[in-house]
mmJSON file of the N, C-alpha and C atoms, coordinates in Angstrom:
{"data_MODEL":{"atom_site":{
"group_PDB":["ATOM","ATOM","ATOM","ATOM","ATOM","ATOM","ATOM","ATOM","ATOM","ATOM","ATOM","ATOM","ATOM","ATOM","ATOM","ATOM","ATOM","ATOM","ATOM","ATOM","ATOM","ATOM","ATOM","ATOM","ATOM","ATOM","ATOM","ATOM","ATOM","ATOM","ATOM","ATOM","ATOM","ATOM","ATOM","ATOM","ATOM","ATOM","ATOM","ATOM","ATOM","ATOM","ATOM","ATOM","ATOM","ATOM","ATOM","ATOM","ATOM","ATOM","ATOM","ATOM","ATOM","ATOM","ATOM","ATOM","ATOM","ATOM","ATOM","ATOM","ATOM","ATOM","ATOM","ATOM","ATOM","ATOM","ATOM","ATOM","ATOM","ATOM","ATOM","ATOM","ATOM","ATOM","ATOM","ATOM","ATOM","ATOM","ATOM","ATOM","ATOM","ATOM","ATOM","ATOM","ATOM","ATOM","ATOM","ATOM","ATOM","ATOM","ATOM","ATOM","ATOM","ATOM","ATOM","ATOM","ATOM","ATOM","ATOM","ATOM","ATOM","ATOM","ATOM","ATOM","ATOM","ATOM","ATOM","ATOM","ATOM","ATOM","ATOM","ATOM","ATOM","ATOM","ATOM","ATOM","ATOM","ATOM","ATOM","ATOM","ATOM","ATOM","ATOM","ATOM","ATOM","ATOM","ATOM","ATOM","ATOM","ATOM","ATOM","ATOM","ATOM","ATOM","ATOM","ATOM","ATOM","ATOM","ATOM","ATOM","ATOM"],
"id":[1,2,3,4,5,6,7,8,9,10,11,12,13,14,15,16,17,18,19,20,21,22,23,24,25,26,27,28,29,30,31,32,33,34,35,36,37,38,39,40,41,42,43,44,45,46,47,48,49,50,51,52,53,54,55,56,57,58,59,60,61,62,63,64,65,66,67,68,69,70,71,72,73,74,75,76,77,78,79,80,81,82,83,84,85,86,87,88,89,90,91,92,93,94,95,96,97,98,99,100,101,102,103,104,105,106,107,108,109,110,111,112,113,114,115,116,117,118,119,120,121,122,123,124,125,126,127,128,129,130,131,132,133,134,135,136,137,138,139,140,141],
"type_symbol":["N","C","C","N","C","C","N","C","C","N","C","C","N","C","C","N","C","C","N","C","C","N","C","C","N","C","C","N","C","C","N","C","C","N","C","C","N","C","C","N","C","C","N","C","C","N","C","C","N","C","C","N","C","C","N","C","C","N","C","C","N","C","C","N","C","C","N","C","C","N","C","C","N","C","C","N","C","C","N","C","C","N","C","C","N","C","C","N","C","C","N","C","C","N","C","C","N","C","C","N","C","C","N","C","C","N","C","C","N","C","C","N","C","C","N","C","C","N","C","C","N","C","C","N","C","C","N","C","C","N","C","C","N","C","C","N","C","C","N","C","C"],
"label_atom_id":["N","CA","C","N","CA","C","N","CA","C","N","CA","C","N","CA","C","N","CA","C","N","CA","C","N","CA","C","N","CA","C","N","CA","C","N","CA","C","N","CA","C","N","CA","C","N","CA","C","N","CA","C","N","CA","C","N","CA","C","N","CA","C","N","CA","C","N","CA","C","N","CA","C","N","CA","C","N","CA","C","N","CA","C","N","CA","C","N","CA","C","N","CA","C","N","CA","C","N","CA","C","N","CA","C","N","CA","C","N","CA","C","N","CA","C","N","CA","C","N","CA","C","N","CA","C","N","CA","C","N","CA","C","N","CA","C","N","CA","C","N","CA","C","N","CA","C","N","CA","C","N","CA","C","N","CA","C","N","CA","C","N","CA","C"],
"label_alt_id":[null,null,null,null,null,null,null,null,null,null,null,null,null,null,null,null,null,null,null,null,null,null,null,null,null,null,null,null,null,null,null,null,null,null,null,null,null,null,null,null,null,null,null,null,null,null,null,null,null,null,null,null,null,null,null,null,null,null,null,null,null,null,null,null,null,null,null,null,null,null,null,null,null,null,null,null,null,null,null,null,null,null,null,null,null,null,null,null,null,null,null,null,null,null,null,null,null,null,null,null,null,null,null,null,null,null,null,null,null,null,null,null,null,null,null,null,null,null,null,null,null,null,null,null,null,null,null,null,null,null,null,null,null,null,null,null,null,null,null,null,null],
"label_comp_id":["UNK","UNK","UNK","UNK","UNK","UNK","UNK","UNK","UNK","UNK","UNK","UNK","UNK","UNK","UNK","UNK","UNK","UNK","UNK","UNK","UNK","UNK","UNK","UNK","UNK","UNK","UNK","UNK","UNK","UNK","UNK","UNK","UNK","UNK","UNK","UNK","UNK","UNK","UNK","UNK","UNK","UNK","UNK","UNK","UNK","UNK","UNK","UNK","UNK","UNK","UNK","UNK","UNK","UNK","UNK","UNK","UNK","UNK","UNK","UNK","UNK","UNK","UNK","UNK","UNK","UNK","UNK","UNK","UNK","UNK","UNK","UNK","UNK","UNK","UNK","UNK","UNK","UNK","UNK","UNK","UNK","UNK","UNK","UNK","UNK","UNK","UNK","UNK","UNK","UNK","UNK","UNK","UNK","UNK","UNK","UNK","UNK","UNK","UNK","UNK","UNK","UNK","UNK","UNK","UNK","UNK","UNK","UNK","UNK","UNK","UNK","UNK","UNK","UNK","UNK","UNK","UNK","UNK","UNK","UNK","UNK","UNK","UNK","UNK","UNK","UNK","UNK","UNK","UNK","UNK","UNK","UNK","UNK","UNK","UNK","UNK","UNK","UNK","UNK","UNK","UNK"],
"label_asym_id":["A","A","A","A","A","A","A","A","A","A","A","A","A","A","A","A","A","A","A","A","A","A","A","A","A","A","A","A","A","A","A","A","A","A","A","A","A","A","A","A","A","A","A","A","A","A","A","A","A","A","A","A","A","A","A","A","A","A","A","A","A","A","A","A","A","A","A","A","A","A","A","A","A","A","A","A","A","A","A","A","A","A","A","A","A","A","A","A","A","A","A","A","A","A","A","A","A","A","A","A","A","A","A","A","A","A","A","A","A","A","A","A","A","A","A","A","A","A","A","A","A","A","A","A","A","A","A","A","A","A","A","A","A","A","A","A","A","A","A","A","A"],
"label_entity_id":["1","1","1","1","1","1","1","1","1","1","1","1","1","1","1","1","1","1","1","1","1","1","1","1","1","1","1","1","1","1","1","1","1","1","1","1","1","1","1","1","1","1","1","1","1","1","1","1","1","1","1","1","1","1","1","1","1","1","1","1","1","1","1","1","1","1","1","1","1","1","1","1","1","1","1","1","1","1","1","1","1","1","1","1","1","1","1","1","1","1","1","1","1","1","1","1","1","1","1","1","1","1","1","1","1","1","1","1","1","1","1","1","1","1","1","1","1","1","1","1","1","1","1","1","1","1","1","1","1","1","1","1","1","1","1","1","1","1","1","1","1"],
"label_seq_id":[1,1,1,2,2,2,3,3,3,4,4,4,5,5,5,6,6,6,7,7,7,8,8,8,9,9,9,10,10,10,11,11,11,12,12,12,13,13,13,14,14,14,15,15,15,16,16,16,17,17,17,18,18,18,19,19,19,20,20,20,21,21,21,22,22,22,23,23,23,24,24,24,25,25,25,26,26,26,27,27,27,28,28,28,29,29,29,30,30,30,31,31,31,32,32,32,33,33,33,34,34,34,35,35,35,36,36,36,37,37,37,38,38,38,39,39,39,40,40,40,41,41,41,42,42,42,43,43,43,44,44,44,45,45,45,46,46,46,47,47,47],
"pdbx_PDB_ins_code":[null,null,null,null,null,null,null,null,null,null,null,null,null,null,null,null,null,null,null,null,null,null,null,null,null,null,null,null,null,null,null,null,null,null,null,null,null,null,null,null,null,null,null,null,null,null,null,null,null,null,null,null,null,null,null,null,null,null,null,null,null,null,null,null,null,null,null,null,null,null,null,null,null,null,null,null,null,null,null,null,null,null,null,null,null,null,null,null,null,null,null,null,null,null,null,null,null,null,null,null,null,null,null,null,null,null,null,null,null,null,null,null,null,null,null,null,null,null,null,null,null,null,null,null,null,null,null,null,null,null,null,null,null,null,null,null,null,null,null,null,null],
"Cartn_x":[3.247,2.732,3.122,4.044,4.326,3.476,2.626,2.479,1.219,0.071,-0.909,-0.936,-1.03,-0.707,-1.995,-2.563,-3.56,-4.952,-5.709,-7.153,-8.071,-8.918,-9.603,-8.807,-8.778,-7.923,-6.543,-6.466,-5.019,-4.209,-4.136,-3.495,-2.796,-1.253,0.026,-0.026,0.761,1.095,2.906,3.154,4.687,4.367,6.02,5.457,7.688,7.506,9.199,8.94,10.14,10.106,11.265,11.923,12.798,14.07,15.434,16.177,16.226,15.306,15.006,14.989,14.697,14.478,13.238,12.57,10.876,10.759,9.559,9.005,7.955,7.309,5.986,5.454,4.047,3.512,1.863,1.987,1.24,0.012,-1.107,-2.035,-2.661,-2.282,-2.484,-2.048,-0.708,0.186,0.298,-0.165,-0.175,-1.331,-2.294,-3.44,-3.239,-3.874,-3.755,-5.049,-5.586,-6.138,-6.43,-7.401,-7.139,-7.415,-6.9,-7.063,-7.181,-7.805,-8.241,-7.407,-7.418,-6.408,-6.379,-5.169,-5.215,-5.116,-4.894,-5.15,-6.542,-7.509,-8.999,-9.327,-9.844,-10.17,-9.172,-8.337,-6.951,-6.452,-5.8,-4.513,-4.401,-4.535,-3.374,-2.19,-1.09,0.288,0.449,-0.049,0.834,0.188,-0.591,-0.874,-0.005],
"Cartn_y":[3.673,3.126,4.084,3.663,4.666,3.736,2.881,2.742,0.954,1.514,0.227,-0.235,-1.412,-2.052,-3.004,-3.446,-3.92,-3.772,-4.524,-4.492,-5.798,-5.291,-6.691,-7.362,-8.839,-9.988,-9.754,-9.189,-9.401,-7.873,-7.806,-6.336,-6.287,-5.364,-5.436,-4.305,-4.089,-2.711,-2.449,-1.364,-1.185,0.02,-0.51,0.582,0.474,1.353,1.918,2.418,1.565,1.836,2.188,3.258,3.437,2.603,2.982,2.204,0.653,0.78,-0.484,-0.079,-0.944,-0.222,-0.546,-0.697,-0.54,-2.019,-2.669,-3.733,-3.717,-4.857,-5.322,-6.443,-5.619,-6.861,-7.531,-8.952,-9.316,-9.975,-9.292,-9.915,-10.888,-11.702,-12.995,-14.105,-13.52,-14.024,-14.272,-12.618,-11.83,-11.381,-11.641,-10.71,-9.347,-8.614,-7.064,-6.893,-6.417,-5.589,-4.151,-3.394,-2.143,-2.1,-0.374,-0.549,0.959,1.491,2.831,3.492,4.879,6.057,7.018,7.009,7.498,8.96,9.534,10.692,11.318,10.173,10.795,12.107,12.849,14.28,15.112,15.171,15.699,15.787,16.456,16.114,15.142,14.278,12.599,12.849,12.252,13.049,12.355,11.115,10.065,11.096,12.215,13.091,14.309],
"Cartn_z":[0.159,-1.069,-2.188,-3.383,-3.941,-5.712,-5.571,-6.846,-6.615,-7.63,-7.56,-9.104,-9.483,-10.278,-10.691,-11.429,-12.036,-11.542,-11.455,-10.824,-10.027,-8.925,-8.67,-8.097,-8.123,-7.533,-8.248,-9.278,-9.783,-9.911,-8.173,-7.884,-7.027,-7.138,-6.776,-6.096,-4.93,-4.876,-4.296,-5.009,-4.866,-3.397,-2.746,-1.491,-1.027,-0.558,-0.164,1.392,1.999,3.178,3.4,4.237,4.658,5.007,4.342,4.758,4.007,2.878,1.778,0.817,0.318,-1.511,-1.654,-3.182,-3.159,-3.141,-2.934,-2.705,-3.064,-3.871,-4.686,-3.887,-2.835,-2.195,-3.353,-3.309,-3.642,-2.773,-2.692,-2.217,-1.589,-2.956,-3.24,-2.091,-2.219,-0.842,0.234,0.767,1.704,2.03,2.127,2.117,3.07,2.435,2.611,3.464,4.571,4.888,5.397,4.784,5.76,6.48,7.38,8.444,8.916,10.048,10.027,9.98,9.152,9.311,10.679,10.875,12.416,11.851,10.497,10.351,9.888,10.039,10.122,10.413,9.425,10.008,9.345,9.345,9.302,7.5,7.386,5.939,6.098,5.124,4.477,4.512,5.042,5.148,3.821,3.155,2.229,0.752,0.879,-0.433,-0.499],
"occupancy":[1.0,1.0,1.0,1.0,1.0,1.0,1.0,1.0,1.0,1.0,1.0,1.0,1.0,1.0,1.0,1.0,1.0,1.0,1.0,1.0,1.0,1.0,1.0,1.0,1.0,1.0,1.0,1.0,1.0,1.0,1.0,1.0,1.0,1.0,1.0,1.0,1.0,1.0,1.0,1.0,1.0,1.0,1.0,1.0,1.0,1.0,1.0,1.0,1.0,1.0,1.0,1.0,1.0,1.0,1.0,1.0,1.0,1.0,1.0,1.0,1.0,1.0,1.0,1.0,1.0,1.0,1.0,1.0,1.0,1.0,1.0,1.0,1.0,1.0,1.0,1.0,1.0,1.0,1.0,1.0,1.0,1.0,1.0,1.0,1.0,1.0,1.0,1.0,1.0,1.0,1.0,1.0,1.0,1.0,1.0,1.0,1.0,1.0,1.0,1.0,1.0,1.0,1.0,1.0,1.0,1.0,1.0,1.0,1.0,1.0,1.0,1.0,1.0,1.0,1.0,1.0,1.0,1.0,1.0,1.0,1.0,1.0,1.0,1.0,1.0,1.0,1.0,1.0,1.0,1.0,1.0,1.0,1.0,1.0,1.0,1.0,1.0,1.0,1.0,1.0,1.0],
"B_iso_or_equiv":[0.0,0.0,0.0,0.0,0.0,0.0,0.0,0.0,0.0,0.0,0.0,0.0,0.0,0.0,0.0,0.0,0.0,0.0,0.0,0.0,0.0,0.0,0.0,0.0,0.0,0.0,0.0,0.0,0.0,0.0,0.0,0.0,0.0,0.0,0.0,0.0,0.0,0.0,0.0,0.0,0.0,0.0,0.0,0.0,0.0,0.0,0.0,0.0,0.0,0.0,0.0,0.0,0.0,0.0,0.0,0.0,0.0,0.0,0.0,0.0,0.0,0.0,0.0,0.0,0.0,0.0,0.0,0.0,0.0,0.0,0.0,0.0,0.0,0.0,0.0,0.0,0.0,0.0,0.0,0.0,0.0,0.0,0.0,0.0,0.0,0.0,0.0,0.0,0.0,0.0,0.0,0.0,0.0,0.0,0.0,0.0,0.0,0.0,0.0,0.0,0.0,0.0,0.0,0.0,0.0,0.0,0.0,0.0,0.0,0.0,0.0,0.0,0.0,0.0,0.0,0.0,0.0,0.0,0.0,0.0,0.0,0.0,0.0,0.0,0.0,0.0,0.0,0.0,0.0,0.0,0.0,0.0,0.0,0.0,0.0,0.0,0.0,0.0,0.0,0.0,0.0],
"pdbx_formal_charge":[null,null,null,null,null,null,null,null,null,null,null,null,null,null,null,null,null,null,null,null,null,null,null,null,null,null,null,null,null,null,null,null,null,null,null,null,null,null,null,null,null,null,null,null,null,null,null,null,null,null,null,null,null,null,null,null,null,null,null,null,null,null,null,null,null,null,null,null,null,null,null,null,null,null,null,null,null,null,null,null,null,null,null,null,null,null,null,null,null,null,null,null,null,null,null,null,null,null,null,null,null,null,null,null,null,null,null,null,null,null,null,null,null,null,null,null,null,null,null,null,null,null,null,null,null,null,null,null,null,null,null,null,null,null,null,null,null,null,null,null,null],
"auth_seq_id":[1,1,1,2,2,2,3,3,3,4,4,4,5,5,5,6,6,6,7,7,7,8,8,8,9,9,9,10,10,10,11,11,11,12,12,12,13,13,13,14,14,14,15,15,15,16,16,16,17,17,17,18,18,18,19,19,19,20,20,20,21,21,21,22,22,22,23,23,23,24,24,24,25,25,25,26,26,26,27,27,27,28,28,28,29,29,29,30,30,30,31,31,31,32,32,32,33,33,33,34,34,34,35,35,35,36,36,36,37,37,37,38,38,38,39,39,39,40,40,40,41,41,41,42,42,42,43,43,43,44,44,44,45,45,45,46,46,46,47,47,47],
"auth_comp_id":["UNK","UNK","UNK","UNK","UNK","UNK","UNK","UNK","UNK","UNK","UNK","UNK","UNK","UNK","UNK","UNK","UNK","UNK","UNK","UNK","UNK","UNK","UNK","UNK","UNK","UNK","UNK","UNK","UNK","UNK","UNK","UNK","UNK","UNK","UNK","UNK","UNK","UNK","UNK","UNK","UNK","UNK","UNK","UNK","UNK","UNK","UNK","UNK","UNK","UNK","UNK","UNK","UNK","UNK","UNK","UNK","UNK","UNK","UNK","UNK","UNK","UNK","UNK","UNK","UNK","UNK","UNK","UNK","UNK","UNK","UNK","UNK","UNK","UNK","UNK","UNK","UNK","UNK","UNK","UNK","UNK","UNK","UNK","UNK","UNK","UNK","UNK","UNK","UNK","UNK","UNK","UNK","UNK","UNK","UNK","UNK","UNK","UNK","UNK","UNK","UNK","UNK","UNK","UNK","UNK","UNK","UNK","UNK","UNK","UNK","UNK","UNK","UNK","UNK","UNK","UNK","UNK","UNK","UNK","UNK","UNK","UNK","UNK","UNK","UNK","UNK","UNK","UNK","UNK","UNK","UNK","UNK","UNK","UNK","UNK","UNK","UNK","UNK","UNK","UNK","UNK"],
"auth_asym_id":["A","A","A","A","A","A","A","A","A","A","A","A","A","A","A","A","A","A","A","A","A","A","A","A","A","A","A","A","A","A","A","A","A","A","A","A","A","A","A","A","A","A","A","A","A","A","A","A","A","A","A","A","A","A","A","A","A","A","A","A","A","A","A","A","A","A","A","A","A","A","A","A","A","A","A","A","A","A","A","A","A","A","A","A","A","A","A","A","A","A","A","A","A","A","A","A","A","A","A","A","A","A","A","A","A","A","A","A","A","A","A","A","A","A","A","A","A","A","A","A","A","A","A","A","A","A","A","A","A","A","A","A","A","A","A","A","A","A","A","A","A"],
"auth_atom_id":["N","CA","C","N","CA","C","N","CA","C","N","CA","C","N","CA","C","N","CA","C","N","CA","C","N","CA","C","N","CA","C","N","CA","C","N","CA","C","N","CA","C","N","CA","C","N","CA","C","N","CA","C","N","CA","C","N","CA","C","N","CA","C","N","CA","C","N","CA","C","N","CA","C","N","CA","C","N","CA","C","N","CA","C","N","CA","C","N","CA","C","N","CA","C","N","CA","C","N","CA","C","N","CA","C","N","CA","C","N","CA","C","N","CA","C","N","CA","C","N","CA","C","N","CA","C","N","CA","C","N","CA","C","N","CA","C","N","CA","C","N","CA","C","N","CA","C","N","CA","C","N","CA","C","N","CA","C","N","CA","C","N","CA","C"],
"pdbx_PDB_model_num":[1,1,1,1,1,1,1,1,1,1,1,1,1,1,1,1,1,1,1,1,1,1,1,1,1,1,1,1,1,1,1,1,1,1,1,1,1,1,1,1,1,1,1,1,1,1,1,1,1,1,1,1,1,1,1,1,1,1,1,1,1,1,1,1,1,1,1,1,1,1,1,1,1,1,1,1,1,1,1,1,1,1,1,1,1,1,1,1,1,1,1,1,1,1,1,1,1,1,1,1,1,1,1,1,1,1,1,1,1,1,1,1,1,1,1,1,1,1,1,1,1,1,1,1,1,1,1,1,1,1,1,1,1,1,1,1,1,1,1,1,1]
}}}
């Protein structure tokens, strides 16, 4: 995830994956859920 974009229901997020270029998933679309960090406890590697 390299970037979040508006607020609430009307929120984007830009994210770059290897071997792609960046990509803007929309929500809306797609629904997003989270999901547990397997680095619980630990450093965030994504900070």
């Amino acid at each position: 995830m390299t970037h979040l974009f508006g607020s609430g229901e009307k929120i984007s997020i830009a994210v770059k994956f290897e071997g792609m270029g960046p990509k803007i998933l929309d929500p809306r679309l797609a629904p997003i859920e989270p999901v547990e960090r397997p680095w619980s406890g630990r450093a965030n590697p994504l900070q």
